[in-house]
N, C-alpha and C positions, 0 to 999 in steps of 0.2 A: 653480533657482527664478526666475520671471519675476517680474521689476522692476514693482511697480503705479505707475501712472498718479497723479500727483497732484490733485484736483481742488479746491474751492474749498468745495463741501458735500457732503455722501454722507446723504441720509435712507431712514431702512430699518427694515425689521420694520414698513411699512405693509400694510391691504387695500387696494391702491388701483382706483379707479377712473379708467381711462385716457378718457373721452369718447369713445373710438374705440369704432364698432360692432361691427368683426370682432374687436377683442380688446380685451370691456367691463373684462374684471377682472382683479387680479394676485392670487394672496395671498399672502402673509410674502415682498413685494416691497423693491424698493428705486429710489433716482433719484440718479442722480450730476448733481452740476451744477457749469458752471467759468464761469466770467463772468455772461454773462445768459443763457445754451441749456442745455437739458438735454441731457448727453452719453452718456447710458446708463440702461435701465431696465429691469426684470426680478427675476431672482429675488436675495431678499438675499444669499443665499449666495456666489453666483456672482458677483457684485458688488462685494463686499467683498474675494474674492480677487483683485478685478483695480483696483480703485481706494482708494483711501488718502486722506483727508483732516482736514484740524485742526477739521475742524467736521462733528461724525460725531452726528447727533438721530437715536435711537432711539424711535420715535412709539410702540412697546410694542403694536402690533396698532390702533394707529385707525385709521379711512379716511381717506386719503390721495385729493386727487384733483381738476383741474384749476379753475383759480380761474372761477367764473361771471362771467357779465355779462349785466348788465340794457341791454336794446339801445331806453328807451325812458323817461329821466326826466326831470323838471320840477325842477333838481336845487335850485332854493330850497325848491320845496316842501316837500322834504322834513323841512324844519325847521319846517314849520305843521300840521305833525300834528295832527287833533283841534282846532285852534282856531279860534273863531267867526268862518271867513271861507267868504264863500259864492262859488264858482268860477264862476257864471255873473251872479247881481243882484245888488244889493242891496234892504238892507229896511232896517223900523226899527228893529233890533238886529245886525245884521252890514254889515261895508262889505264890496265885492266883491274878487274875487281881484286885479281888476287895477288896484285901489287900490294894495293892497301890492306889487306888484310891481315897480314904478316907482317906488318908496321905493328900495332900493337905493344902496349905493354898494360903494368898494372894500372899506371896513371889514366892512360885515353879511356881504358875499357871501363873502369872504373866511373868514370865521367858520363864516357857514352852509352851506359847501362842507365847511369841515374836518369839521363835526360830520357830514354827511351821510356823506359817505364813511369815517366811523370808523362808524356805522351796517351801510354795506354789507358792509366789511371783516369787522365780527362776525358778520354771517352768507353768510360766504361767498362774498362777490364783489369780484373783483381790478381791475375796469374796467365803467365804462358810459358810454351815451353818453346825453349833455345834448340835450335836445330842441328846440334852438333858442330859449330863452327867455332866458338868461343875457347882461345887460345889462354886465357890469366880470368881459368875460371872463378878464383876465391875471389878474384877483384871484383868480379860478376857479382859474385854470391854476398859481398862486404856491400857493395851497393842498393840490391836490394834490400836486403835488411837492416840498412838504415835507414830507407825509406819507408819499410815495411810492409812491399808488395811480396808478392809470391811468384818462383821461378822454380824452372826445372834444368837443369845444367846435366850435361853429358861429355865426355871427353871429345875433346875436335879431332875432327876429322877423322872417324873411327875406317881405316883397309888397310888392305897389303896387297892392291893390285890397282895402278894406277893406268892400265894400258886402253882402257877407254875413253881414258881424258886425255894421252897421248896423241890415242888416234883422231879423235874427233872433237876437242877443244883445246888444243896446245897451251893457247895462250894462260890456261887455268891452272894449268900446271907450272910451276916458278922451284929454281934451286931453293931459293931461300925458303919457299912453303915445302917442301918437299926436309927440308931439312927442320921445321918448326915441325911437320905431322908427318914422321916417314913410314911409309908405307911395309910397316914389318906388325908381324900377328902378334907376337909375344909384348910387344910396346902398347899396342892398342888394348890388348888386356888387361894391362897393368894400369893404363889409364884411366881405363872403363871401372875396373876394383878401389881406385882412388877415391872416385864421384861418388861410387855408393856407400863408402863411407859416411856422408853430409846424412842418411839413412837415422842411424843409429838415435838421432832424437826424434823421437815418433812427432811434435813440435815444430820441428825446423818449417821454416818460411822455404828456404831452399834448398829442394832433396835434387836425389841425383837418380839418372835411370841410364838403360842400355841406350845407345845412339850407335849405329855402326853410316855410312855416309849413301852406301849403296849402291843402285846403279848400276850393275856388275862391278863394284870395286871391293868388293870383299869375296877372298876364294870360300868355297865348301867349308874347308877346316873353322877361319876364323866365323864366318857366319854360325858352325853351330855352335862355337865357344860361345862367343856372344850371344845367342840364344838362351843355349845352357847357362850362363851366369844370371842373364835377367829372371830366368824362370827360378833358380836357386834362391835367389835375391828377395823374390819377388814383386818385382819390378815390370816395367814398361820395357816393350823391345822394339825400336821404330828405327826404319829406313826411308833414302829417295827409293820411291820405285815407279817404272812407266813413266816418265815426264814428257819425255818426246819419241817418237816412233824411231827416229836413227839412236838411239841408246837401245831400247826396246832389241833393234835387229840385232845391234852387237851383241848384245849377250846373248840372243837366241842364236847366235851364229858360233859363239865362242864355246858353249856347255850344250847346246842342240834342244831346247827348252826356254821354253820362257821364262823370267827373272820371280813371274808368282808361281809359277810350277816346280822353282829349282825351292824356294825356301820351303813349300811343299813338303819336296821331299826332302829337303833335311830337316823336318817337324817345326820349323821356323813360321809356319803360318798357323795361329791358333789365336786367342780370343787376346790375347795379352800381348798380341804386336797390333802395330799403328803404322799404317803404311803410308808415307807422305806423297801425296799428288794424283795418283793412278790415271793419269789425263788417256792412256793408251794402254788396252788390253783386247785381249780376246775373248772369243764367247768361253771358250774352256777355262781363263783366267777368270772369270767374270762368277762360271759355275762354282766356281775353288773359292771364293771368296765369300759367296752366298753358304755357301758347305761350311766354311768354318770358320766365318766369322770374324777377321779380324777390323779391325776399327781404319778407317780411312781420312784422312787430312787431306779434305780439298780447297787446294791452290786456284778459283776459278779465275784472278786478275792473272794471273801467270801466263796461264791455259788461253786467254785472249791476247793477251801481250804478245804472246809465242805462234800465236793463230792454229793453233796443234788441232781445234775444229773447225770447219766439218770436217776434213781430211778424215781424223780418227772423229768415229763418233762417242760423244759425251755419253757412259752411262753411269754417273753417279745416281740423276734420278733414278733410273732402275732396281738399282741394289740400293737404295731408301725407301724404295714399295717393295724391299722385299727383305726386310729387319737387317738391312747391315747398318752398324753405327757411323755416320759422316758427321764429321765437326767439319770448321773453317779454319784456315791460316792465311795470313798475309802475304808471307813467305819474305822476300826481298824487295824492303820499302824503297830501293831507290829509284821505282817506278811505281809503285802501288801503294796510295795512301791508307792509314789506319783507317780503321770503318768501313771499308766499300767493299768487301767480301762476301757480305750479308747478301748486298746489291745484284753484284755481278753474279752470284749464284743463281738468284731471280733469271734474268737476262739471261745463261748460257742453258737452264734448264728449258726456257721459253722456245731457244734457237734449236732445241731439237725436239718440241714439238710434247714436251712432259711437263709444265710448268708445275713448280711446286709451289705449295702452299705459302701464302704471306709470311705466315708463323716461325717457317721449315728453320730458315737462316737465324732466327734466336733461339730457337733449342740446339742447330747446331755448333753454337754460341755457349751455352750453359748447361744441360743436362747431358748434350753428347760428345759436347768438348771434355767434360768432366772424367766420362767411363773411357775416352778415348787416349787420358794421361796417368790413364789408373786410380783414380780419384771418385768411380762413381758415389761412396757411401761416404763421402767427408765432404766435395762441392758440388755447385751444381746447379740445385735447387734448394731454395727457402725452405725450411723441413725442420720439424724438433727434431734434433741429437747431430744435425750436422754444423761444421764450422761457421759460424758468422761473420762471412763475405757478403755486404750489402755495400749498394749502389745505390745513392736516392738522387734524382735528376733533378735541376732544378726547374722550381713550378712558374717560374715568370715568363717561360715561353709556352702562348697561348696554340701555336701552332701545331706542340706537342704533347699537349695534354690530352689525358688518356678520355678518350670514347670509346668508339669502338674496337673492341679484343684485338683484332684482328693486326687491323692496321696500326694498333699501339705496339705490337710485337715486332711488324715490319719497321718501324721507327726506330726502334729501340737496336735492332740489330744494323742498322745504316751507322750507329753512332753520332749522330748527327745531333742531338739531346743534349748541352749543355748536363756538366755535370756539378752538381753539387758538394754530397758530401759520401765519404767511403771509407766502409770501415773492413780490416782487414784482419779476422781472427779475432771477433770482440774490439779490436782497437780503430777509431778511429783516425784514420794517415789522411784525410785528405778533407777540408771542411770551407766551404765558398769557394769552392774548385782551387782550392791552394794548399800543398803540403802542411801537415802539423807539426814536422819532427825535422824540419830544414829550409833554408832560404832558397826557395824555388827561382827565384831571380839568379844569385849565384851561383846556383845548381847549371841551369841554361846557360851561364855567360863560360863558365868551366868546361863545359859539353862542347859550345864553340869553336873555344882557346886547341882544343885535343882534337876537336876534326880538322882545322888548319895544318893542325902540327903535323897530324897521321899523313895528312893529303902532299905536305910538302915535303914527309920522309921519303910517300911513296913515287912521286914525281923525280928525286932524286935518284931513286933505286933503278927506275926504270928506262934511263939516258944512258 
């Protein structure tokens, strides 16, 4: 009789879903894990005869199946859900978003990261990346890893040319924001070489990548700086780009090119940028992008919110039948709830007449959210040698219990799935849908106390 392999966790009796396209499904699988990798996956049977371990979670038939990531948030926002701030002006009953944003300090963000990511945690997602807005990034960073999730932090608000938000959303532009992130190259530099420090433990829960803000808000010079560092670095390099057609005109009015034509040519578009939103481009934007590949973060609650189509027509389906990598982001929750990005990508692919596949919205979810934060050979997918980011759902909702492939994948990507238990790098952080390493009660009632506080500094600010 051969001797089983000791390992560290053995979870079994999953349906899992591996993220991998050639082999989407297991069932009555199993995943042996020994440190941070997953060392074995397959059938339970045959798994159980070969490995052995003191922490043996019998999930009793739930889906099983690699942790998501949201490749696209405004991670304070996510604690201004629903309340009366208005993201682009103000008026005489709301102050503007970027009132409150510049309120801030270590305490709120700190708070309001925890709560944030105990949000994403419950439904589903092990890592996302911060969109370059986060002002008291260590507070960020102290936060998630005491809870144990995974984040991606970049210096806020990365330009040196603020004249498009001048011209065409005033209200976004504030002395006090402009004096928190002032729009000079050599600052943004320095900021950007800060974050990538968090790099140096190949480990870290919270690494740092390029974020410049975009938009035409970075001249030539600093864009290719910050290209050039990410590519040095080796790193992610991601902007806004295309969100609404009047940004779009300004910079093709301002430089006589369009905003993917300009990073073009200054070699800024290549496989290792991620370009957030692209809701508006052109057929020659559209060819440059098929040409070289870079990874694209689509905002589809945005892109409806903003009604940017039909006007501009939607082609993200397009460049997904034709190998560009599309993940999803939430982008700014205080209109667009967690989970429903899966959804509305359905729904806007439908409205021009390309519907995509049930499936599309959870791969672009986990295997192309993964390539699209620089991460494809560590998350992503369930796979010997990569990290062990699992997700197992809980099995008392008969509503969503796995049957059919298909439509278990489009479930899964709604987030709508009660979640169970989640382990992060080998370690399990989340177990009966409740933190292991902190009092999720106090965690939310702290979250609260600091969106009051923010809300009544920035109400003050703005009188």
């Amino acid at each position: 009789m051969s001797v089983k392999q000791q390992v560290d966790h053995l979870i079994v009796n999953g349906e899992i879903f591996t993220g991998e396209r050639a082999s989407p499904h297991l069932n009555n699988g199993a995943i042996a894990v020994n440190g941070n990798r997953i060392v074995a996956i397959g059938d339970a049977r045959s798994l159980q005869e070969r490995y052995q371990s003191e922490s043996v979670t019998d999930v009793g038939g739930a889906i099983v199946h690699p942790g998501m990531i949201d490749t696209h948030v405004h991670a304070i926002s996510l604690g201004l859900h629903s309340l009366p701030v208005s993201i682009d002006k103000a008026s005489a009953s709301k102050f503007s978003y970027a009132d409150v944003k510049v309120q801030t300090d270590d305490e709120s963000t700190d708070a309001l990261t925890a709560a944030a990511a105990v949000a994403l945690l419950r439904r589903g997602y092990t890592c996302f990346m911060e969109a370059g807005t986060v002002f008291e990034t260590d507070a960020f960073a102290a936060a998630l890893q005491r809870i144990g999730m995974r984040g991606m932090v970049s210096a806020p608000f990365g330009w040196d040319d603020v004249s498009i938000f001048e011209s065409l959303a005033p209200a976004t532009i504030t002395k006090r924001l402009m004096e928190r992130a002032p729009a000079n190259r050599a600052a943004v530099i320095r900021r950007l070489e800060r974050e990538l420090t968090r790099n140096a433990d190949k480990d870290a829960l919270v690494t740092g990548y390029v974020c410049l803000y975009g938009e035409c808000s970075a001249t030539d010079a600093l864009t290719r700086d910050a290209s050039d560092l990410a590519r040095q670095a080796g790193v992610l390099f991601n902007q806004h780009q295309g969100f609404v057609r009047q940004w779009q005109e300004f910079e093709h009015a301002k430089y006589g090119i369009s905003g993917v034509q300009r990073l073009h040519r200054l070699g800024a578009l290549t496989e290792r940028t991620t370009l957030s939103h692209m809701n508006v481009m052109s057929d020659a934007d559209a060819e440059l992008v098929v040409k070289n590949r870079p990874g694209i973060t689509w905002c589809p609650n945005n892109a409806l919110h903003r009604a940017v189509h039909p006007q501009d027509h939607c082609r993200l389906p397009w460049l997904i039948d034709r190998g560009v990598c599309v993940s999803l982001g939430i982008d700014t929750t205080m209109y667009h709830p967690l989970g429903t990005a899966g959804m509305a990508s359905l729904l806007l692919s439908a409205s021009v007449g390309h519907r995509l596949d049930d499936a599309e919205p959870f791969y672009m979810q986990t295997a192309n959210a993964a390539r699209n934060i620089g991460y494809a050979d560590e998350l992503g997918t369930l796979a010997v040698g990569k990290r062990a980011d699992i997700v197992v759902r809980a099995v008392e909702d008969i509503t969503h219990t796995a049957l059919e492939q298909a439509g278990a994948l489009l479930a899964l990507s709604s987030s709508q799935i009660p979640v169970d238990l989640v382990m992060i790098d080998g370690r399990v952080v989340m177990k009966d849908g409740r933190l292991t390493a902190t009092d999720q009660t106090e965690l939310l009632r702290s979250a609260l106390r600091q969106r009051r506080r923010i809300l009544e500094r920035a109400g003050a600010s703005a009188e």
